[in-house]
N, C-alpha and C positions, 0 to 999 in steps of 0.2 A: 242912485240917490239914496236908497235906503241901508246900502254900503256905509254910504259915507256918515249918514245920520251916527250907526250903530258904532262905526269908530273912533268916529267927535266925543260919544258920551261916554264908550269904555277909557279914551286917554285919557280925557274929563276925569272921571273915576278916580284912576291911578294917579293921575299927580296929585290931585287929594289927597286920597291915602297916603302916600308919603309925609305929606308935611303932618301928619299927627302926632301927637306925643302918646306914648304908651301910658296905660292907667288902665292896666290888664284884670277882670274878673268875669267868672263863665258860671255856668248854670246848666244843671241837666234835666231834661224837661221830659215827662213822658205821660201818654196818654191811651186809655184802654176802656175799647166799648166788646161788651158783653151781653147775651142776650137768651132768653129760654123762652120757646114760641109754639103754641098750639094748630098746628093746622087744620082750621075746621070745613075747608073747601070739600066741596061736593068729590068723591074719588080721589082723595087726597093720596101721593103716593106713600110721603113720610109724615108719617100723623103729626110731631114733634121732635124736637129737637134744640141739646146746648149749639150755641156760638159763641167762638169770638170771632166777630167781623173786622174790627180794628185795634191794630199795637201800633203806637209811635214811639218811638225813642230818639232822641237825638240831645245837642250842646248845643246852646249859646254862646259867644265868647266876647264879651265887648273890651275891643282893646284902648279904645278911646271913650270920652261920651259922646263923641260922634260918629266913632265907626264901631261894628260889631259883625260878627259872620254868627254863619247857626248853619248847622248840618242835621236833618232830621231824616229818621229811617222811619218806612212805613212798611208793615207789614199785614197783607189781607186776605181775600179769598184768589187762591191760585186759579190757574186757566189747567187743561188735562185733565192729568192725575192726580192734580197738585193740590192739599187745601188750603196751602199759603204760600204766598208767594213774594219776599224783601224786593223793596225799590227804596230809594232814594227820592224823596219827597224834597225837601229843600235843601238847597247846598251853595250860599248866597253869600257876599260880602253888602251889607245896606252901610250909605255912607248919609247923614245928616249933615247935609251943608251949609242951613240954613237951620231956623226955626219954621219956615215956608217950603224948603226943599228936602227931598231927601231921594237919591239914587240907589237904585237896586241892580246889581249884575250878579247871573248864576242861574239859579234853578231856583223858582221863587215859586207863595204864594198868588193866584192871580185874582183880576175884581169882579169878573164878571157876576159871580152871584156871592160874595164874600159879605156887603151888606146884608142883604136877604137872609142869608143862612146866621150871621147873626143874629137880627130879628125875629125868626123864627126860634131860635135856641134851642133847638134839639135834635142838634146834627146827630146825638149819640144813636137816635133811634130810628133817624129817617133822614135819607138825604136834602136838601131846599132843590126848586122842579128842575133848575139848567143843570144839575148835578146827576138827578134822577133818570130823567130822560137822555143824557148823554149831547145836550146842547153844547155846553162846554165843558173847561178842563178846569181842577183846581188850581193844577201848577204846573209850569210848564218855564223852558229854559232860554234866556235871553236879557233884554235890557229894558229895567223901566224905570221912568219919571213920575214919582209924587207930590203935587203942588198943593201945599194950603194957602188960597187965593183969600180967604178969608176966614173970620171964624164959622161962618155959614158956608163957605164954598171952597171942595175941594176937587181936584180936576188928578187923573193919571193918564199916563201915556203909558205904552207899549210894543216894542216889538220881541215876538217870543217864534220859536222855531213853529206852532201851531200841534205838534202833534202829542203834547200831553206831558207827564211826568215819566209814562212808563213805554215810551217809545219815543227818543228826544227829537228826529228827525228824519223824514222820509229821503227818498231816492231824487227827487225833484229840487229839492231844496227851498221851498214856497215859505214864505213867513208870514206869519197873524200878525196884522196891524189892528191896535185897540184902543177905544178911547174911554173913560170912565167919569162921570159929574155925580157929584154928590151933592145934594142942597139940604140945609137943616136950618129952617128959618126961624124956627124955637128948638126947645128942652123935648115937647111934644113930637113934632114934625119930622118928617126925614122925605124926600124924593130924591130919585136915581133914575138915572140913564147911563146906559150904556151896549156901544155898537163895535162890532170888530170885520175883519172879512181879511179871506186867504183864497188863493187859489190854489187850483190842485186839480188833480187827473180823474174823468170820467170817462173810464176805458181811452181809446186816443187821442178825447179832445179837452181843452183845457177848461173849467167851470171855475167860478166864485162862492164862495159859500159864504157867508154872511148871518150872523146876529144881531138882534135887537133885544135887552133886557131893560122893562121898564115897572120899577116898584115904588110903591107911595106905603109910610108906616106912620103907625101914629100911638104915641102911647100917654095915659093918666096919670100921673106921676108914676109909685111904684107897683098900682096897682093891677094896671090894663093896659093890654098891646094888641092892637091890629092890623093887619100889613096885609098887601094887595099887590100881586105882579102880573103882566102882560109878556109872554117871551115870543118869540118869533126863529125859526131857524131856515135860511131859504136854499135850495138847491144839494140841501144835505139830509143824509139819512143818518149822521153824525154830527157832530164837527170839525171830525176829523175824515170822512166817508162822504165827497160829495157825488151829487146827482142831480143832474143837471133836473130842471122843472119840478123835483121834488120838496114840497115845506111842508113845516109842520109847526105848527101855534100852540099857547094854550095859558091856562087862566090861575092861578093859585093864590089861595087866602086861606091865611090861620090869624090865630086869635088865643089870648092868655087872661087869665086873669087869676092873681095872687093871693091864695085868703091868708095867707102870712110869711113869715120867711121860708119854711120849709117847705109849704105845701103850696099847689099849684095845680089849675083845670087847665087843659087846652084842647084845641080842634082843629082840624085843616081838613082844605078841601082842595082837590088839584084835578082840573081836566084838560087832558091831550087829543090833541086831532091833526091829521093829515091831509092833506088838498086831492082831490078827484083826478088822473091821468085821461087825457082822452082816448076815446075809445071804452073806458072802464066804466064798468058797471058798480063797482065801491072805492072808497078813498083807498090810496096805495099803500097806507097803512093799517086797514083795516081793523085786522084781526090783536091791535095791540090798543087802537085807539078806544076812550074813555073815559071814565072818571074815579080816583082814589078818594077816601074817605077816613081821617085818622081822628080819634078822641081817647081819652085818658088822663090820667093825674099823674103828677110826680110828687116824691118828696127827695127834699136834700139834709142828708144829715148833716152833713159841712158843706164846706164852700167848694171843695175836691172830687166832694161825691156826689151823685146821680141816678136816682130809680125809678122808675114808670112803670104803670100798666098802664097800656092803651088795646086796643080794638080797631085792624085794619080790613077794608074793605075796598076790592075794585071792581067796577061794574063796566065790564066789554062791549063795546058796540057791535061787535062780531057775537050771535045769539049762539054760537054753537061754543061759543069757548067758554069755559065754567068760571063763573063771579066768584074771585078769591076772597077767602075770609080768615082772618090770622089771631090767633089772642099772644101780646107778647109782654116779656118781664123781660124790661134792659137798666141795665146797668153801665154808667159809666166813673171810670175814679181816673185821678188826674196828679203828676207832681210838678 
């Protein structure tokens, strides 16, 4: 069945595309987070230290005003030896069918915390929690539907291969089914839902892993934003890693407020927790499980650029692991 789905909306797709008339212009897009950070933890190994955490580069190309592709490179912290490592982040034809509809095939974008990390605004310095914690992926390869059902309610659908941008597809072959609601019942308001779930191998036998992302925002015209999320991930020690009777929950709230265009306070607060195994005597994620702590200011000189000093703080439920403490100066610029 979910064969068939996938082939109905890729032919869907294409015969679209065909019927467009060309009205060719592209665009090159690139973006760079930057950062110099003090390690003030108890036995710190590296006192300090430059990064850069993220480079994107990629094109735009709209061949129509309804259809367009984009190919975006991302390049970050390598795995080994390595301190960076190029992947292919989007590599997409989106086709606008409608003013209501719009189809995506390729290596997209995905929604699970794509609100959130909006609302929060400063992915340049810290990731939003489904991204943090490794609940979900941001992009990942396959077919999705975007509905705008109305000007308050938007709905997407998806099936993606499940295992991320930088590993397109396991040995199994399992696909992440996702569904995504968006409500915005004012200029203020915003609520979201969204649940997905794949299966996949826990040692010989076969598990479900599953998500639930549930966020409410709210913000004062341009002055104040505050947002609030509930995540859940069940039977995974990823979301891409599952195991079976293994979850793990947890809670995240920040908050902005504007004293003019340039300048900006904000705060956040995120706590993680794991479920008890029987037989055990601490949660099976113990030694990671907690709470993060982030405050600081930014200023913007333009609309392109991006700098902050904040002050981060994690406090371990496990008493033996040392409470991280970080002072950081990031920067982000954009074209």
């Amino acid at each position: 069945m979910k064969l068939k789905i996938t082939f109905l909306l890729i032919l869907t797709t294409l015969t679209v595309f065909s019927q467009e008339e060309n009205k060719p212009k592209g665009v090159v897009i690139g973006k760079v987070f930057f950062n110099y950070h003090i390690d003030t933890t108890k036995d710190a190994v590296q006192s300090s230290a430059f990064e850069l955490t993220r480079t994107y580069l990629g094109y735009k190309y709209n061949f129509s005003d309804k259809l367009s592709a984009t190919l975006l490179f991302d390049s970050g912290k390598g795995s080994g030896n390595s301190d960076f490592s190029l992947f292919v982040k989007n590599a997409k034809l989106d086709y606008k069918a409608d003013s209501w509809l719009t189809l995506s095939v390729g290596l997209f974008g995905l929604k699970q915390f794509k609100d959130q990390e909006k609302f929060w605004g400063y992915r340049y310095l810290y990731k939003s929690f489904n991204d943090k914690y490794k609940f979900g992926s941001s992009a990942d390869a396959g077919v999705m539907t975007a509905m705008k059902i109305s000007d308050k309610l938007k709905i997407d659908v998806l099936i993606v291969n499940g295992e991320g941008y930088k590993k397109l597809q396991d040995a199994s072959g399992y696909t992440r089914l996702g569904t995504n609601l968006v409500y915005t019942p004012s200029k203020s308001w915003i609520f979201k839902a969204y649940y997905d779930t794949m299966k996949g191998k826990d040692a010989d036998n076969i598990t479900t892993v599953s998500n639930i992302a549930l966020f409410a925002g709210y913000k004062l015209s341009d002055k104040f934003r505050i947002g609030a999320e509930y995540n859940i991930i069940q039977n995974g020690i990823t979301y891409k890693n599952v195991a079976k009777g293994k979850n793990q929950k947890g809670l995240s709230f920040y908050s902005t407020y504007n004293i003019n265009k340039k300048w900006n306070v904000f705060g956040r607060y995120d706590q993680i927790s794991s479920n008890r195994l029987s037989n055990q005597i601490n949660n099976w994620n113990y030694t990671k499980d907690g709470n993060t702590i982030i405050a600081g200011f930014e200023f913007k000189p333009t609309d392109k650029i991006n700098t902050s000093i904040n002050y981060r703080l994690t406090n371990f439920e496990d008493a033996t692991n040392n409470n991280t403490s970080l002072i950081y100066f990031n920067l982000k610029f954009a074209f």
